[in-house]
N, CA, C and O atoms as a GROMACS GRO file, in nm:
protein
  460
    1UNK      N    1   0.056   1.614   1.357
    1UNK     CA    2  -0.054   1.539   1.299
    1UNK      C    3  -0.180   1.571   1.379
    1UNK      O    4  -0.191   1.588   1.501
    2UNK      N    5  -0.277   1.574   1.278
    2UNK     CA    6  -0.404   1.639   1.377
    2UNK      C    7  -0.529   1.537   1.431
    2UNK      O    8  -0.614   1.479   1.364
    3UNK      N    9  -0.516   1.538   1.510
    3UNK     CA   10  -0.596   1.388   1.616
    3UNK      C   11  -0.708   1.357   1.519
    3UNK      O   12  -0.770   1.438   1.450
    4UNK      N   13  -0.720   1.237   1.527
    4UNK     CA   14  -0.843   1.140   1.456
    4UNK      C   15  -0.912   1.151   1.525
    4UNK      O   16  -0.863   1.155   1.638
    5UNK      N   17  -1.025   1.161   1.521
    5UNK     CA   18  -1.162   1.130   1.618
    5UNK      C   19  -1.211   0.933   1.517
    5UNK      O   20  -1.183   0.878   1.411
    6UNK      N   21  -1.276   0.909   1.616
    6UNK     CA   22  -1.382   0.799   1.551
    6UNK      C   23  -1.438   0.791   1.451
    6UNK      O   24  -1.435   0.687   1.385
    7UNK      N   25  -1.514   0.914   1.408
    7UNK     CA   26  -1.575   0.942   1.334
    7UNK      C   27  -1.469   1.005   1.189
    7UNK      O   28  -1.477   0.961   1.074
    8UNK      N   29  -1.401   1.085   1.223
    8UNK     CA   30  -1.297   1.102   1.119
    8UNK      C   31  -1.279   0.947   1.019
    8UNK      O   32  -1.303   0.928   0.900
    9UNK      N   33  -1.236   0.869   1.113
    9UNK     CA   34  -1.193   0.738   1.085
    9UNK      C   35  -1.320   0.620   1.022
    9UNK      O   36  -1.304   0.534   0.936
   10UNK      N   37  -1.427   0.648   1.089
   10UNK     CA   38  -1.590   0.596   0.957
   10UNK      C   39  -1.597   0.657   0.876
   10UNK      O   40  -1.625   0.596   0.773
   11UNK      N   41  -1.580   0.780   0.864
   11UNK     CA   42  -1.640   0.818   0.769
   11UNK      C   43  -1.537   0.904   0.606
   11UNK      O   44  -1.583   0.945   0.499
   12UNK      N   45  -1.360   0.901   0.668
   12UNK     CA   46  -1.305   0.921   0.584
   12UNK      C   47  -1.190   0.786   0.533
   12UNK      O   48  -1.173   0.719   0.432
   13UNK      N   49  -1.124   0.800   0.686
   13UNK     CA   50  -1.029   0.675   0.644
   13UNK      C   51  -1.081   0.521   0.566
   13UNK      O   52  -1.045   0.491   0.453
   14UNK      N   53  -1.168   0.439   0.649
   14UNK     CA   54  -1.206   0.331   0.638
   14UNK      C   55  -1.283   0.286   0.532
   14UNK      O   56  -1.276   0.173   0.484
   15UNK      N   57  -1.398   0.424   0.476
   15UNK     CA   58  -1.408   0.401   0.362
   15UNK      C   59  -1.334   0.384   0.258
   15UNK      O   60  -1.358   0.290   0.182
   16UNK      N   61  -1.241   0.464   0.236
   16UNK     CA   62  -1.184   0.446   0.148
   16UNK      C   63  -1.023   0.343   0.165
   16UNK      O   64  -0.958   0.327   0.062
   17UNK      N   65  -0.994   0.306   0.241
   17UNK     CA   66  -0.939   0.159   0.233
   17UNK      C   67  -1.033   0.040   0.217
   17UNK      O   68  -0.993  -0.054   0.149
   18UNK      N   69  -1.129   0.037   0.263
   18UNK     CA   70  -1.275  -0.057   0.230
   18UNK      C   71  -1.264  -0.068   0.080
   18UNK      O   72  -1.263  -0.184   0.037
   19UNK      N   73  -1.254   0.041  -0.020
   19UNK     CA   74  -1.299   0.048  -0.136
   19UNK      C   75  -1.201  -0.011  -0.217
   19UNK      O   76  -1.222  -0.075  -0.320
   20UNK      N   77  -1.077   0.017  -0.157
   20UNK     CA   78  -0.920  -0.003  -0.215
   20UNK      C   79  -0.898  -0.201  -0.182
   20UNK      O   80  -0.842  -0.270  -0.267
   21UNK      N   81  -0.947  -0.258  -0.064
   21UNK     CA   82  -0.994  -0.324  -0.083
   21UNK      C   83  -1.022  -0.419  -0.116
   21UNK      O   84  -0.947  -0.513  -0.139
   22UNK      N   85  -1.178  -0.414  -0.129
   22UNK     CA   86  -1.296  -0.489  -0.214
   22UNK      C   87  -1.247  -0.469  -0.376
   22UNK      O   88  -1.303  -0.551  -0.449
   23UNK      N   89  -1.128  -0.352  -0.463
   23UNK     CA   90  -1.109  -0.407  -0.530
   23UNK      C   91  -0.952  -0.482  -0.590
   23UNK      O   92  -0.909  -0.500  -0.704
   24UNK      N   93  -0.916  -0.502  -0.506
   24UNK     CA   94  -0.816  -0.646  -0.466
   24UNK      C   95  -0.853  -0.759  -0.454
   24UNK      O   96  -0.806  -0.860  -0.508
   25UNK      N   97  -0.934  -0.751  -0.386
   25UNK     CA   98  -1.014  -0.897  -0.315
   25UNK      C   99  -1.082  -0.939  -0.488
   25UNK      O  100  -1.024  -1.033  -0.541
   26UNK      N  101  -1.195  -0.874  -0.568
   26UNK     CA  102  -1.252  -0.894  -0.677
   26UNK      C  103  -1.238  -0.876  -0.822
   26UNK      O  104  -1.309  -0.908  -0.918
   27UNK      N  105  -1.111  -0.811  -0.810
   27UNK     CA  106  -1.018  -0.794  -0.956
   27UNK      C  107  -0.981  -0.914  -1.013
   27UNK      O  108  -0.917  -1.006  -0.963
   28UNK      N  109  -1.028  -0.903  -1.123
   28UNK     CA  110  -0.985  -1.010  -1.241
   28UNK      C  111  -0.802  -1.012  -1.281
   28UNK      O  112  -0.747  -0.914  -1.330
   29UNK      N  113  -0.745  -1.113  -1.257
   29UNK     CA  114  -0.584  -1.080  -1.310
   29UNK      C  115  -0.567  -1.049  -1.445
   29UNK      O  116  -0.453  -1.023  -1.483
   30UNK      N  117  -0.665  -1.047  -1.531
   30UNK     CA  118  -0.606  -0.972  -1.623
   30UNK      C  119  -0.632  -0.813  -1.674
   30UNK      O  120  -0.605  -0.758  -1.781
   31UNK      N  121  -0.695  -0.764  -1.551
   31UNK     CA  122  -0.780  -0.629  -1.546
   31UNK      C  123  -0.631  -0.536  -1.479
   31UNK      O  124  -0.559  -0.617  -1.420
   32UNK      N  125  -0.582  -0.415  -1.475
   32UNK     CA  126  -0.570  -0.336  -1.400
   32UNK      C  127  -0.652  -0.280  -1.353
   32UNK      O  128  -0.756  -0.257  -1.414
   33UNK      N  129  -0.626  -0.234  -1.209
   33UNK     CA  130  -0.715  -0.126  -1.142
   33UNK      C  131  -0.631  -0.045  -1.049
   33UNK      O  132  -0.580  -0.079  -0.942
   34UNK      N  133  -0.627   0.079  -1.117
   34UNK     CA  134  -0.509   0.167  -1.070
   34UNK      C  135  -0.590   0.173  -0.920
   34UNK      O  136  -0.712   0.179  -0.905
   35UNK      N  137  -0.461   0.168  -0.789
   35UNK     CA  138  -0.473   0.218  -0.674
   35UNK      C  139  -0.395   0.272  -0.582
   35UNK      O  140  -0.343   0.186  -0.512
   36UNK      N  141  -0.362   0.397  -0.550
   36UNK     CA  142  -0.243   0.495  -0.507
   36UNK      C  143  -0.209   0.340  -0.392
   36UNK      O  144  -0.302   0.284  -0.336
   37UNK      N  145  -0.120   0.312  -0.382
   37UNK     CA  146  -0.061   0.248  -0.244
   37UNK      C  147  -0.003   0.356  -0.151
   37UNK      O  148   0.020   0.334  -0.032
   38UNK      N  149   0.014   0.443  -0.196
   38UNK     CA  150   0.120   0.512  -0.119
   38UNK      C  151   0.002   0.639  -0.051
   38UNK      O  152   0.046   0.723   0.028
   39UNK      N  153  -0.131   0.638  -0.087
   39UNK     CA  154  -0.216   0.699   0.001
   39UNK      C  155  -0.284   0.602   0.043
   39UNK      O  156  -0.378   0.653   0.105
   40UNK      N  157  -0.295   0.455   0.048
   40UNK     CA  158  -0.357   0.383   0.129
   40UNK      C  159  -0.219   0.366   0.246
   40UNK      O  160  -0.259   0.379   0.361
   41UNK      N  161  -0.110   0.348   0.238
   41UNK     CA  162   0.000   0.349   0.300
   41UNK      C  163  -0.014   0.425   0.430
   41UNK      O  164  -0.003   0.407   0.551
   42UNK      N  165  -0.058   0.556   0.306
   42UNK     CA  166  -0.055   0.639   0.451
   42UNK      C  167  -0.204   0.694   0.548
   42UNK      O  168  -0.212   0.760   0.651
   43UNK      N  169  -0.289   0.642   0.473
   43UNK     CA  170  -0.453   0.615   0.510
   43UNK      C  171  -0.399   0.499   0.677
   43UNK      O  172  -0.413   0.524   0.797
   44UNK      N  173  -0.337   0.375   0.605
   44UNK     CA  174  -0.315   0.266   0.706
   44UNK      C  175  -0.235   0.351   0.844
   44UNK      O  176  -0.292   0.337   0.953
   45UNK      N  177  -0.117   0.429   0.842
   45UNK     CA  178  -0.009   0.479   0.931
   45UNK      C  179  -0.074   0.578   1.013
   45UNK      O  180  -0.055   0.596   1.133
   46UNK      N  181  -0.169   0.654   0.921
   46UNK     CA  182  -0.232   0.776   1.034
   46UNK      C  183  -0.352   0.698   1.128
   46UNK      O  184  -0.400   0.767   1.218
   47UNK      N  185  -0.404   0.559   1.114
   47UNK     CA  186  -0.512   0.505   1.175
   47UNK      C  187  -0.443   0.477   1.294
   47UNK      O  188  -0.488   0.525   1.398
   48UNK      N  189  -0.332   0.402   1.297
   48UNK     CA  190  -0.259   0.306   1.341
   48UNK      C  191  -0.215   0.436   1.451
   48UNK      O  192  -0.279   0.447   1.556
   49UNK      N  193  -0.115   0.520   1.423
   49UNK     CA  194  -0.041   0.640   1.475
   49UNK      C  195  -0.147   0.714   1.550
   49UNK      O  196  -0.120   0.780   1.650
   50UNK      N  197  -0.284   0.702   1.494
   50UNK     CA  198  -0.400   0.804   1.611
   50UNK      C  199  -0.482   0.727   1.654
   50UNK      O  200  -0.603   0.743   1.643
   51UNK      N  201  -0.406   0.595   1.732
   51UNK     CA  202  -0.465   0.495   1.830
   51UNK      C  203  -0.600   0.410   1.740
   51UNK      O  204  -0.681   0.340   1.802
   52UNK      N  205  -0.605   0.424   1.629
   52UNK     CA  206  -0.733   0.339   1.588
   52UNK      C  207  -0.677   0.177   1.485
   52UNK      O  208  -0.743   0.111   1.405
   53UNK      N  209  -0.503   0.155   1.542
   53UNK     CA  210  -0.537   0.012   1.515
   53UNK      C  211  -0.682  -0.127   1.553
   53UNK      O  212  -0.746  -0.203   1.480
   54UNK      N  213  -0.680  -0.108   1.650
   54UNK     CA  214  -0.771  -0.204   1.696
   54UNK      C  215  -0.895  -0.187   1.605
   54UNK      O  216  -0.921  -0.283   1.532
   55UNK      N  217  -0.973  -0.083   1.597
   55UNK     CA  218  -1.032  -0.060   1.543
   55UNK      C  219  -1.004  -0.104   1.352
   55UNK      O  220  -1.072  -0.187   1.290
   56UNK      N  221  -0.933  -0.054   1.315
   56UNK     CA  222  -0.864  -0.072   1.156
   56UNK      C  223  -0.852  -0.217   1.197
   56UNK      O  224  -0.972  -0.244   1.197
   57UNK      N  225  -0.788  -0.336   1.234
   57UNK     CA  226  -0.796  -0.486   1.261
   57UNK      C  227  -0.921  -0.539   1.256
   57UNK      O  228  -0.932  -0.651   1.205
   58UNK      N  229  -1.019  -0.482   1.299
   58UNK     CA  230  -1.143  -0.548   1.351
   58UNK      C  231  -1.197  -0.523   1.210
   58UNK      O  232  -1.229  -0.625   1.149
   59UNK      N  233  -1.215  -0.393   1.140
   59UNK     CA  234  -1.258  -0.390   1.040
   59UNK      C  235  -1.205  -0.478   0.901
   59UNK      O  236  -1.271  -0.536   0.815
   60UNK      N  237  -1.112  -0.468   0.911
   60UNK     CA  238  -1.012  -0.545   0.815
   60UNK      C  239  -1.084  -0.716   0.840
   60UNK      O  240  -1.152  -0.768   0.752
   61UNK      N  241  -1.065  -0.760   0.924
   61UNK     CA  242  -1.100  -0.864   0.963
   61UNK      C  243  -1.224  -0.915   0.931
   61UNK      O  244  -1.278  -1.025   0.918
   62UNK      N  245  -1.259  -0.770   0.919
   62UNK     CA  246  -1.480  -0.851   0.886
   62UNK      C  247  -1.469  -0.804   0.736
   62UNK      O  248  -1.532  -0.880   0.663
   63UNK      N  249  -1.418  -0.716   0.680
   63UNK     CA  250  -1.383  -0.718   0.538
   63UNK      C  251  -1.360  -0.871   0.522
   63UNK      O  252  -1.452  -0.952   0.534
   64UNK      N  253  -1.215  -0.907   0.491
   64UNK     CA  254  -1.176  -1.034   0.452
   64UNK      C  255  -1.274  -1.189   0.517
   64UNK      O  256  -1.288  -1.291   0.450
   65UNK      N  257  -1.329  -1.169   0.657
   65UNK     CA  258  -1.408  -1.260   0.702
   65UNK      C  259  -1.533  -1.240   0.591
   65UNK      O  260  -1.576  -1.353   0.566
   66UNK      N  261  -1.588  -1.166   0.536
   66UNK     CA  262  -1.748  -1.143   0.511
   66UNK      C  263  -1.704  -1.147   0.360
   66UNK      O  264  -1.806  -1.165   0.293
   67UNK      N  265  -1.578  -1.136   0.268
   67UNK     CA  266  -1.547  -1.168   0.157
   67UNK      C  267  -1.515  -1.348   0.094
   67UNK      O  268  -1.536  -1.405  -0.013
   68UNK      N  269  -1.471  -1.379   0.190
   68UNK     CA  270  -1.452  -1.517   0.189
   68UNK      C  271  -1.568  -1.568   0.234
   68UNK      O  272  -1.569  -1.662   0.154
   69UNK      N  273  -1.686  -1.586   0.309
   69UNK     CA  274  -1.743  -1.623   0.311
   69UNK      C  275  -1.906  -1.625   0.175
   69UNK      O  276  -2.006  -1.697   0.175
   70UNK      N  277  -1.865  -1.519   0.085
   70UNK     CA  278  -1.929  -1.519  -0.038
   70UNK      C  279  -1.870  -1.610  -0.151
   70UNK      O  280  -1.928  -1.676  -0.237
   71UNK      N  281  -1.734  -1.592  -0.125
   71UNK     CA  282  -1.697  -1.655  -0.163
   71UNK      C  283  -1.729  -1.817  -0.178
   71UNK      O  284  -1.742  -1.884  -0.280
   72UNK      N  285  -1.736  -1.851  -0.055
   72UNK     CA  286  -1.778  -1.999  -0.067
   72UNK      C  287  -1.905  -2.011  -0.069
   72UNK      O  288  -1.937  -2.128  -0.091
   73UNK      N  289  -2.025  -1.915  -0.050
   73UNK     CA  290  -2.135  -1.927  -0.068
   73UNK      C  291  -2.130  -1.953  -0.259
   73UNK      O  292  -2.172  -2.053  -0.316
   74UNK      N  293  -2.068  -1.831  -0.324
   74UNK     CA  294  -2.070  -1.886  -0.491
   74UNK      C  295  -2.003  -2.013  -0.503
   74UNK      O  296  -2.056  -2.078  -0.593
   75UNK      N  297  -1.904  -2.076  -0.446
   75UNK     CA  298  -1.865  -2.172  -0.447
   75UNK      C  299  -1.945  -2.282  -0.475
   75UNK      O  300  -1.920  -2.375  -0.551
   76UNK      N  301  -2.043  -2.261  -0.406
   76UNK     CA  302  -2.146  -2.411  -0.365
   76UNK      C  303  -2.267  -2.407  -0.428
   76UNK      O  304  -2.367  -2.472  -0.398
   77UNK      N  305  -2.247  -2.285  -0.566
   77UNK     CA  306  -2.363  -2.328  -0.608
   77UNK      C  307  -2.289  -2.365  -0.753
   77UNK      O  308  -2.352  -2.407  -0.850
   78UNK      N  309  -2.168  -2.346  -0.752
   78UNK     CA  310  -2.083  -2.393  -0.904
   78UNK      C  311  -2.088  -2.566  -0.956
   78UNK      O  312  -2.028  -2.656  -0.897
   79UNK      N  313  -2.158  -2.581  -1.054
   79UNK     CA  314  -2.137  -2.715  -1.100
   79UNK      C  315  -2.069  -2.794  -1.096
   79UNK      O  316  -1.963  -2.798  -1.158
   80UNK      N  317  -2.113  -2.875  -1.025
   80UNK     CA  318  -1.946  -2.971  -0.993
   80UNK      C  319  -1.855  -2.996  -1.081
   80UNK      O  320  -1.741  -3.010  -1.035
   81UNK      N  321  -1.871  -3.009  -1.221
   81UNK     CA  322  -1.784  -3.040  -1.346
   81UNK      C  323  -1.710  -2.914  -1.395
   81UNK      O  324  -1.639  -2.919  -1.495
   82UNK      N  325  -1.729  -2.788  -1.315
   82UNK     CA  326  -1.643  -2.674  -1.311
   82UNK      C  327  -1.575  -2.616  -1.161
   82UNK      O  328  -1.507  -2.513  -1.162
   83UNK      N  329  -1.599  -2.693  -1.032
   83UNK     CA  330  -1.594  -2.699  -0.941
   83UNK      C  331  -1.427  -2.601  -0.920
   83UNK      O  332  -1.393  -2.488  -0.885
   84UNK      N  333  -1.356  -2.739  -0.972
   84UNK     CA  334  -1.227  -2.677  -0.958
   84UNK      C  335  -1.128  -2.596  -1.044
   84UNK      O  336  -1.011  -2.579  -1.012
   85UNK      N  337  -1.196  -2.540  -1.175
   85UNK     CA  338  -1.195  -2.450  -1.221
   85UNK      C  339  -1.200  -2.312  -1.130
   85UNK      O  340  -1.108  -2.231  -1.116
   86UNK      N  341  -1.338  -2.306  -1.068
   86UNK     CA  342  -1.396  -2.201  -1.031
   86UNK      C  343  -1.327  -2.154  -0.894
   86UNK      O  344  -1.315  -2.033  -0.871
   87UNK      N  345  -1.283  -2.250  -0.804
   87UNK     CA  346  -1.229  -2.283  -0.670
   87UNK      C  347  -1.032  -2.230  -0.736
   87UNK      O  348  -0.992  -2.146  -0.656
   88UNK      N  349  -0.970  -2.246  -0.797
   88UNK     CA  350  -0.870  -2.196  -0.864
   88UNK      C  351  -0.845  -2.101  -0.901
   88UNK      O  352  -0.729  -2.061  -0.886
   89UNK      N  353  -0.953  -2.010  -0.971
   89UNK     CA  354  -0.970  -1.881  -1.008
   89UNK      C  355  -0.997  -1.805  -0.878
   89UNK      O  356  -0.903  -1.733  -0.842
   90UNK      N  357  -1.128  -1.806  -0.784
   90UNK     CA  358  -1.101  -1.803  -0.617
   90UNK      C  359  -0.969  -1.824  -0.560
   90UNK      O  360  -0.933  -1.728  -0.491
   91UNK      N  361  -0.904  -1.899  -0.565
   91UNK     CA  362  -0.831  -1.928  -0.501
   91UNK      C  363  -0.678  -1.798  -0.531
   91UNK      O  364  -0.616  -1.735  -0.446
   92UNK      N  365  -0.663  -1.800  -0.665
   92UNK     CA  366  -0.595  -1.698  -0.712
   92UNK      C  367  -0.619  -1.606  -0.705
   92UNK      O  368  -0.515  -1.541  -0.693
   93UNK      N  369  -0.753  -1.509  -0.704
   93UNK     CA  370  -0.761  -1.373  -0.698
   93UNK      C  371  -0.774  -1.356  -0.542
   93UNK      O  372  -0.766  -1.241  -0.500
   94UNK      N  373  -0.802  -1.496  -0.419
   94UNK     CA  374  -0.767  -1.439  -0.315
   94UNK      C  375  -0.617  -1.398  -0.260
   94UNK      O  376  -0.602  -1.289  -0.203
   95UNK      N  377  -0.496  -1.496  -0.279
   95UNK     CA  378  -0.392  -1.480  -0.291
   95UNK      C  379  -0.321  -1.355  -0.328
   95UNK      O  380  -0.250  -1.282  -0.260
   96UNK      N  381  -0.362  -1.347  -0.475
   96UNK     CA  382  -0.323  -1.208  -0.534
   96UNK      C  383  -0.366  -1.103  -0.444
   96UNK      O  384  -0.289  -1.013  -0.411
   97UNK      N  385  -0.491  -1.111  -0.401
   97UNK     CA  386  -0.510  -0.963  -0.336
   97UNK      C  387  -0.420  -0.980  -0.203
   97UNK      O  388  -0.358  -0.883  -0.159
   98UNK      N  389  -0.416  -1.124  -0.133
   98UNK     CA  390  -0.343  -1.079  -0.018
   98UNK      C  391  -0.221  -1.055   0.004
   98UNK      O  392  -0.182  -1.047   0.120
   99UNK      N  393  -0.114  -1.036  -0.130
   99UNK     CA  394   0.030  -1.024  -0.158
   99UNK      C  395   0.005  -0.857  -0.143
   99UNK      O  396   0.085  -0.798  -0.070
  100UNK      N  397  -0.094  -0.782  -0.203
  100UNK     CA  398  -0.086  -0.683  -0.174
  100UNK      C  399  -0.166  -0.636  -0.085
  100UNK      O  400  -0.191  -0.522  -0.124
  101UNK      N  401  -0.215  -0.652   0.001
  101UNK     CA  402  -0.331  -0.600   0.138
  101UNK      C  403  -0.189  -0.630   0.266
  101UNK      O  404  -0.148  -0.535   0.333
  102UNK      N  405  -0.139  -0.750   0.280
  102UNK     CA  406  -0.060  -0.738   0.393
  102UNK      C  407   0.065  -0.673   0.370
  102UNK      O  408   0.132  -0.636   0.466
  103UNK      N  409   0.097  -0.659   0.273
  103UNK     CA  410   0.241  -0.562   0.310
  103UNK      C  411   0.169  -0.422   0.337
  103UNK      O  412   0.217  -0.358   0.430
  104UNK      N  413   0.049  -0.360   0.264
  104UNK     CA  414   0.020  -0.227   0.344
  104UNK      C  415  -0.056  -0.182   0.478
  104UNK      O  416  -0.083  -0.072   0.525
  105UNK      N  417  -0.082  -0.337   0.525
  105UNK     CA  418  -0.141  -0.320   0.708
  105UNK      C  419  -0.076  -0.383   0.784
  105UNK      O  420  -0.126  -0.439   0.881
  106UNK      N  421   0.042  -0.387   0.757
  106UNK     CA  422   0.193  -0.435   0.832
  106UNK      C  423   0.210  -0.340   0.944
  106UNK      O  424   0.221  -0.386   1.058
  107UNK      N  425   0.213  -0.188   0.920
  107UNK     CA  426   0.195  -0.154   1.039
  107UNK      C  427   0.120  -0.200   1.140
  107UNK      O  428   0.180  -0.189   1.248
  108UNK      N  429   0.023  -0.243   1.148
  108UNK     CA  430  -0.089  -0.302   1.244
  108UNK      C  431   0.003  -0.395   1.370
  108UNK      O  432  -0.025  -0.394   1.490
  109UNK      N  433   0.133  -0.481   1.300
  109UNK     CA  434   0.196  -0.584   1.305
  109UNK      C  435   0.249  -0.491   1.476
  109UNK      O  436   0.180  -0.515   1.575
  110UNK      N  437   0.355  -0.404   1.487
  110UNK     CA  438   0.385  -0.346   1.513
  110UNK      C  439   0.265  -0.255   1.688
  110UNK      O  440   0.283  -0.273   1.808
  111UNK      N  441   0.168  -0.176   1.624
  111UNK     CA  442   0.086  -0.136   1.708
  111UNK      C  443   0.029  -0.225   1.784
  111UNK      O  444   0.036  -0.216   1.906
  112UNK      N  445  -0.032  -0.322   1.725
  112UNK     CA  446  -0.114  -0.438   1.822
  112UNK      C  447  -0.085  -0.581   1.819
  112UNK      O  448  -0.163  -0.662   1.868
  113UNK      N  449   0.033  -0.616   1.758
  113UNK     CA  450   0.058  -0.748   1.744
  113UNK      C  451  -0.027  -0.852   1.700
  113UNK      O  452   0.000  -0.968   1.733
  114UNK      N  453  -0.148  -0.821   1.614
  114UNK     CA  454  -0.196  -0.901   1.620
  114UNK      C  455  -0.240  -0.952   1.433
  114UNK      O  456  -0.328  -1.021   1.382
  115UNK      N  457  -0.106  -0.860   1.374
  115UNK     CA  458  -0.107  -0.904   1.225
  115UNK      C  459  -0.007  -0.943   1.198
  115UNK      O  460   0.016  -0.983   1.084
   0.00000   0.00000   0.00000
C-alpha cells in the first residue's frame, strides 16, 4: 500500500467520504441515492491503515457536530403547530443515516478507540 501523505488524505480521501456523507445525513427516505459502500469501506481502511485515524475522527466529528447543529438551527424556526412533525422527520433521517455511517467507520473503533 502506498503511504498517504496529509494532503493525499484533504484532498482525495476526505472529500469524498464528506460527500458520501452529507448525503446520508440529508436524504429523504423515500429517495435512493446510490453510494458504493464498498469504496467508502475502503476510502475508511486505507485512512485508518496510513495512520490518519485521528485525523478521519476529528473530521467525522465536525461533519456530524456542524450537521446537527443546522439541524436545530431549522428546528427553531419551525412553527410550533408542526414542531413535532418536523423534529420526527429530523429525527429519522438522522438515525437512518447513522445505521449506515457507523458500521463503515468501525474501523476507527479498533485504531483509536475512540468510536
Amino acid at each position: 500500500m502506498n503511504a498517504m501523505t496529509e494532503e493525499d488524505y484533504r484532498t482525495t480521501y476526505w472529500p469524498n467520504l464528506e460527500k458520501a456523507i452529507d448525503h446520508l445525513l440529508i436524504q429523504n427516505p423515500m429517495d435512493h441515492i446510490s453510494i458504493s459502500y464498498e469504496q467508502i469501506y475502503s476510502y475508511v481502511y486505507k485512512c485508518v491503515c496510513q495512520q490518519h485515524s485521528e485525523l478521519l475522527y476529528k473530521d467525522l466529528m465536525l461533519k456530524i457536530t456542524t450537521h446537527l447543529q443546522q439541524v436545530s438551527s431549522d428546528l427553531q424556526i419551525v412553527p410550533q403547530g408542526n414542531f413535532i412533525e418536523y423534529f420526527n422527520i429530523a429525527l429519522t433521517q438522522y438515525t437512518d443515516a447513522l445505521q449506515c455511517i457507523v458500521p463503515v467507520f468501525i474501523y476507527m473503533e479498533n485504531a483509536t478507540g475512540t468510536i
